[in-house]
C-alpha positions as CSV (number, residue, x, y, z in Angstrom):
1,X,-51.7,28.3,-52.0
2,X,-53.3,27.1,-49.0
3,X,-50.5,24.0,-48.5
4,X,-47.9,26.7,-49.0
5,X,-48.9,29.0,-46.5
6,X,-49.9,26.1,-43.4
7,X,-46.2,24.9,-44.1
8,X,-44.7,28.3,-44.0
9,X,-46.6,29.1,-40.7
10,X,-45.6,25.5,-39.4
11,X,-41.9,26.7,-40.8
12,X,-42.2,30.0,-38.8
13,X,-43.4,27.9,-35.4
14,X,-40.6,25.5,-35.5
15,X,-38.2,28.0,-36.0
16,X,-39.6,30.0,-33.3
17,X,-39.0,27.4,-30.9
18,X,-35.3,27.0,-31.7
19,X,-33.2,28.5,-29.3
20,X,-35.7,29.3,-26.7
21,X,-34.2,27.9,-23.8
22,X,-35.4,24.4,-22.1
23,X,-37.3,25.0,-18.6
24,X,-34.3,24.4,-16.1
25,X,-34.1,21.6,-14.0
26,X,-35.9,22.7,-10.5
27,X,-32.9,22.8,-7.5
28,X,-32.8,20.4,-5.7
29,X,-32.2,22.3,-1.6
30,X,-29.1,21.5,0.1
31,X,-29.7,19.1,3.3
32,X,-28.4,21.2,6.1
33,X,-26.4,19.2,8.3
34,X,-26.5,19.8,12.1
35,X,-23.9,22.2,13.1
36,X,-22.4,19.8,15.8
37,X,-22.1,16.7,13.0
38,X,-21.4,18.4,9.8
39,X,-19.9,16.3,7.0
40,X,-17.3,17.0,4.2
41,X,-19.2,14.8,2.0
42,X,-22.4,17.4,0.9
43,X,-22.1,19.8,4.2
44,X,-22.3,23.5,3.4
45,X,-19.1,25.0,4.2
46,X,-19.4,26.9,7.3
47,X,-16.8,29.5,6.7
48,X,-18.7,30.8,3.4
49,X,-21.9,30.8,4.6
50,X,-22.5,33.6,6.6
51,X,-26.0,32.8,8.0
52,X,-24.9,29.8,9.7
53,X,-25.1,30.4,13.9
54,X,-21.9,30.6,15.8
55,X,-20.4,27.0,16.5
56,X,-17.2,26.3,18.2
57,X,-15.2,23.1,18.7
58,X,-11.5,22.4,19.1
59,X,-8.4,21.2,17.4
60,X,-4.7,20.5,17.6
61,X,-2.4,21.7,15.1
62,X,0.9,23.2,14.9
63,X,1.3,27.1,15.0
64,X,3.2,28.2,11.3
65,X,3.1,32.0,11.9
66,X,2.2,34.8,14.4
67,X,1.3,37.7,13.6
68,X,0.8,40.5,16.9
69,X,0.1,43.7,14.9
70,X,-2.5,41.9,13.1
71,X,-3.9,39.8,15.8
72,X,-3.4,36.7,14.0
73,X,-2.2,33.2,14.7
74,X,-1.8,30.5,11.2
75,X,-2.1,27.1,12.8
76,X,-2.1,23.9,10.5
77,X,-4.7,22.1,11.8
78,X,-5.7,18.3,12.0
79,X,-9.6,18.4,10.8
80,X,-12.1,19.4,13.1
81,X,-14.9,18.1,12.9
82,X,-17.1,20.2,15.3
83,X,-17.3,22.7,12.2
84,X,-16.7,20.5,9.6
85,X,-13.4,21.6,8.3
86,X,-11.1,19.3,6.6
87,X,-7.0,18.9,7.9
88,X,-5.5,22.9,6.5
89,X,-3.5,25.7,7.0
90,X,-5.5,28.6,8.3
91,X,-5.1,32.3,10.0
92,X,-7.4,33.0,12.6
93,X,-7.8,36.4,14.5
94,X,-7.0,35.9,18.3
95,X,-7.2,38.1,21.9
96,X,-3.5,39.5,22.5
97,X,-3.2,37.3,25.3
98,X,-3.9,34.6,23.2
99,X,-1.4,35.8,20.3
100,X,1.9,35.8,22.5
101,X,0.6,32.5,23.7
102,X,1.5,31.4,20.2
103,X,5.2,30.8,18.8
104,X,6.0,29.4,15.3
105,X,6.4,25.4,15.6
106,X,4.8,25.2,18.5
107,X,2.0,22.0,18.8
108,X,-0.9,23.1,19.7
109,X,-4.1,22.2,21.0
110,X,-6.6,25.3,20.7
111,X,-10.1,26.2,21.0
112,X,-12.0,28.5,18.4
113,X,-15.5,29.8,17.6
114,X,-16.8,30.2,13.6
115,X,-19.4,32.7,13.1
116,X,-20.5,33.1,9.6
117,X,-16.9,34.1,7.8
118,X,-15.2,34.3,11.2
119,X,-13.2,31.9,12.7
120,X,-11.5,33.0,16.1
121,X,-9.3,31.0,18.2
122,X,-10.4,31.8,22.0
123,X,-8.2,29.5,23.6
124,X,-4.3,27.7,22.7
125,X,-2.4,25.2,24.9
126,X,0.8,23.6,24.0
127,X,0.2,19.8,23.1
């Protein structure tokens, strides 16, 4: 009687200990890269993280639509590295002044400011 009930209770503790789950693997942290050298390779991507500080840089790219009720420009940009953004086609939100500065087709060479979410071009010149 005493065999059957130490191997029903090691029974019970096996079976207990099915299914629980495994402890999970401790994250590893993301290595921040510095704003100014930011990598594709591993980098956090600046536009979804909305704690990262406001960085700027420049690119060139060529303007694909305009939009002046909206206070957008689409430019498809070469990559910029500054922010670490791949080559892509992107709206940004622009001044007026710097909206009719923009036509469809138009090469451009322009200067813009990310914060968080954000990405604002401040500044377009033809190329």
């Amino acid at each position: 009687m005493t065999r059957t009930l130490i191997a029903l209770a090691g029974a019970a503790m096996v079976l207990s200990a099915c299914g629980q789950p495994a402890d999970p693997a401790p994250a590893e942290p993301a290595a921040a890269a510095p704003a100014d050298t930011a990598s594709a390779a591993g980098a956090t991507d600046p536009v979804t993280s909305p704690d990262v500080g406001a960085r700027s840089g420049s690119g060139a790219g060529v303007v694909t639509a305009v939009d002046v009720a909206a206070g957008t420009v689409t430019i498809n940009h070469e990559p910029i590295p500054a922010v670490g953004w791949p080559a892509m086609t992107m709206s940004f939100t622009a001044s007026p002044a710097v909206v009719q500065q923009a036509a469809v087709g138009d090469r451009v060479q322009f200067d813009l400011t990310v914060q968080g979410n954000a990405a604002e071009v401040t500044a377009i010149r033809p190329q």
